[in-house]
C-alpha positions as CSV (number, residue, x, y, z in Angstrom):
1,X,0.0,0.0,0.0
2,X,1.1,3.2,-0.8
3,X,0.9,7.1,0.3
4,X,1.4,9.6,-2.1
5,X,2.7,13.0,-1.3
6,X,5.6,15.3,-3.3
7,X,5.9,18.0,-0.9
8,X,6.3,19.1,3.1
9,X,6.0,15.1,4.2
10,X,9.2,15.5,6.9
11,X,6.5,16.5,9.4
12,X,4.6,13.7,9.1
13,X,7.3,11.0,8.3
14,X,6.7,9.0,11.3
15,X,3.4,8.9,10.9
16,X,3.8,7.4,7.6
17,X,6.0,4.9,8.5
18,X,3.9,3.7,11.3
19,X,0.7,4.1,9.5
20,X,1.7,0.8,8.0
21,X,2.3,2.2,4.2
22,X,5.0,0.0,2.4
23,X,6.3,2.7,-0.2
24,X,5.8,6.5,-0.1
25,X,5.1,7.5,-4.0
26,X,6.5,11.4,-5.2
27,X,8.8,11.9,-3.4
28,X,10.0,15.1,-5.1
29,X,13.6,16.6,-5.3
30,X,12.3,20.0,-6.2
31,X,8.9,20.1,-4.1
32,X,10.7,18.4,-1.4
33,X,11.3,21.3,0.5
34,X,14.6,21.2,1.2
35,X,13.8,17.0,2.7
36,X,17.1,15.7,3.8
37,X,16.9,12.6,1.0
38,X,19.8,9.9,3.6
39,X,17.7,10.6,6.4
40,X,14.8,10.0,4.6
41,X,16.5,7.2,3.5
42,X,17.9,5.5,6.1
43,X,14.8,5.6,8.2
44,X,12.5,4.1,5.3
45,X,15.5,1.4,4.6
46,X,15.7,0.6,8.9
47,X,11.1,0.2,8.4
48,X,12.2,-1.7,5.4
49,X,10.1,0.9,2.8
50,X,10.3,1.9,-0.3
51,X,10.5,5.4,-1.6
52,X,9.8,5.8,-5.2
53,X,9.9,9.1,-7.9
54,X,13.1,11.3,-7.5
55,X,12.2,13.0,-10.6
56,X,10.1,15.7,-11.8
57,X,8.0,15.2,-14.5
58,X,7.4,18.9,-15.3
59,X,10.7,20.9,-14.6
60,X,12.7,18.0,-16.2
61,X,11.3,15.7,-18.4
62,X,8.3,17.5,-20.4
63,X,10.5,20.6,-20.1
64,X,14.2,20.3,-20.2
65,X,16.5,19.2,-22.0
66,X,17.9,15.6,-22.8
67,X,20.8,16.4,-20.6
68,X,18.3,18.3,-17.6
69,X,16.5,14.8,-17.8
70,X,20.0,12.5,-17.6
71,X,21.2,14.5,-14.7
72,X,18.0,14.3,-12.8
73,X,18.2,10.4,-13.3
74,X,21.8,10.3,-12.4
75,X,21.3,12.5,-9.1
76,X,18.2,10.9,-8.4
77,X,19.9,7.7,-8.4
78,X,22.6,8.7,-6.1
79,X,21.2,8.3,-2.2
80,X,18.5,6.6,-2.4
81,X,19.8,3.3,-4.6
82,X,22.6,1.6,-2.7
83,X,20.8,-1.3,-0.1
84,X,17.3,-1.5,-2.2
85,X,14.3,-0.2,-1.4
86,X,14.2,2.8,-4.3
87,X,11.9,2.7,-7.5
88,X,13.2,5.5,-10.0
89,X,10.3,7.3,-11.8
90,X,8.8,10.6,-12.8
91,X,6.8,12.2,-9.5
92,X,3.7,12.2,-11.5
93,X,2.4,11.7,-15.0
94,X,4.1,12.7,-18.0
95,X,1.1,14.2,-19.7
96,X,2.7,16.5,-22.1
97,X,2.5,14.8,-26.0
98,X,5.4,16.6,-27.2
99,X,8.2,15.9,-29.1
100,X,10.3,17.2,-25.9
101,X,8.4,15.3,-23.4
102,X,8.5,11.7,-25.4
103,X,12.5,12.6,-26.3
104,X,13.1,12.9,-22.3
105,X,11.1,10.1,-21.3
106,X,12.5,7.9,-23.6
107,X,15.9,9.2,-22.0
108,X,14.8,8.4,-18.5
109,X,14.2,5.2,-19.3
110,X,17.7,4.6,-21.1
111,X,19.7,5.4,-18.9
């Protein structure tokens, strides 16, 4: 089961993780709010959770660049990969059907 929330979750954390959710879905490197990603980690990895998202749909994928997309995947990939318990997508929908937006998503997936 999952909670989903892109934004100003730090407050209620704890309450998520004891609200018995398995993964928490958006979490959002932009709309995070400045969320401190390997403490976020490291407590969903010790309640053995996922977190899942890292990158944003709108800022980089349906709008940037081929390279703003690979470094969002790269950086994205950085603290919360290592010990499991990470699943890399957008934060929500891709829903732009433009040449840019397919171009980048086909990137995310690439790399």
């Amino acid at each position: 089961m999952g909670y989903v929330i892109t934004s100003t979750f730090l407050m209620m954390l704890d309450i998520i993780l004891d609200s018995g959710f398995d993964v928490l879905i958006g979490l959002d490197p932009i709309e995070g709010n400045g969320a401190n990603l390997e403490n976020v980690k490291k407590k969903f990895q010790s309640n053995r959770k996922t977190i899942w998202g890292r990158v944003s749909e709108s800022i980089k994928v349906e709008n940037g660049s081929k390279r703003d997309t690979e470094k969002a995947v790269i950086e994205a990939l950085k603290i919360p990969t290592p010990g499991g318990g990470f699943m890399l997508s957008c934060v929500d929908n891709v829903s732009d059907n433009t040449e840019n937006a397919w171009r980048n998503t086909y990137k995310l997936t690439e790399i």
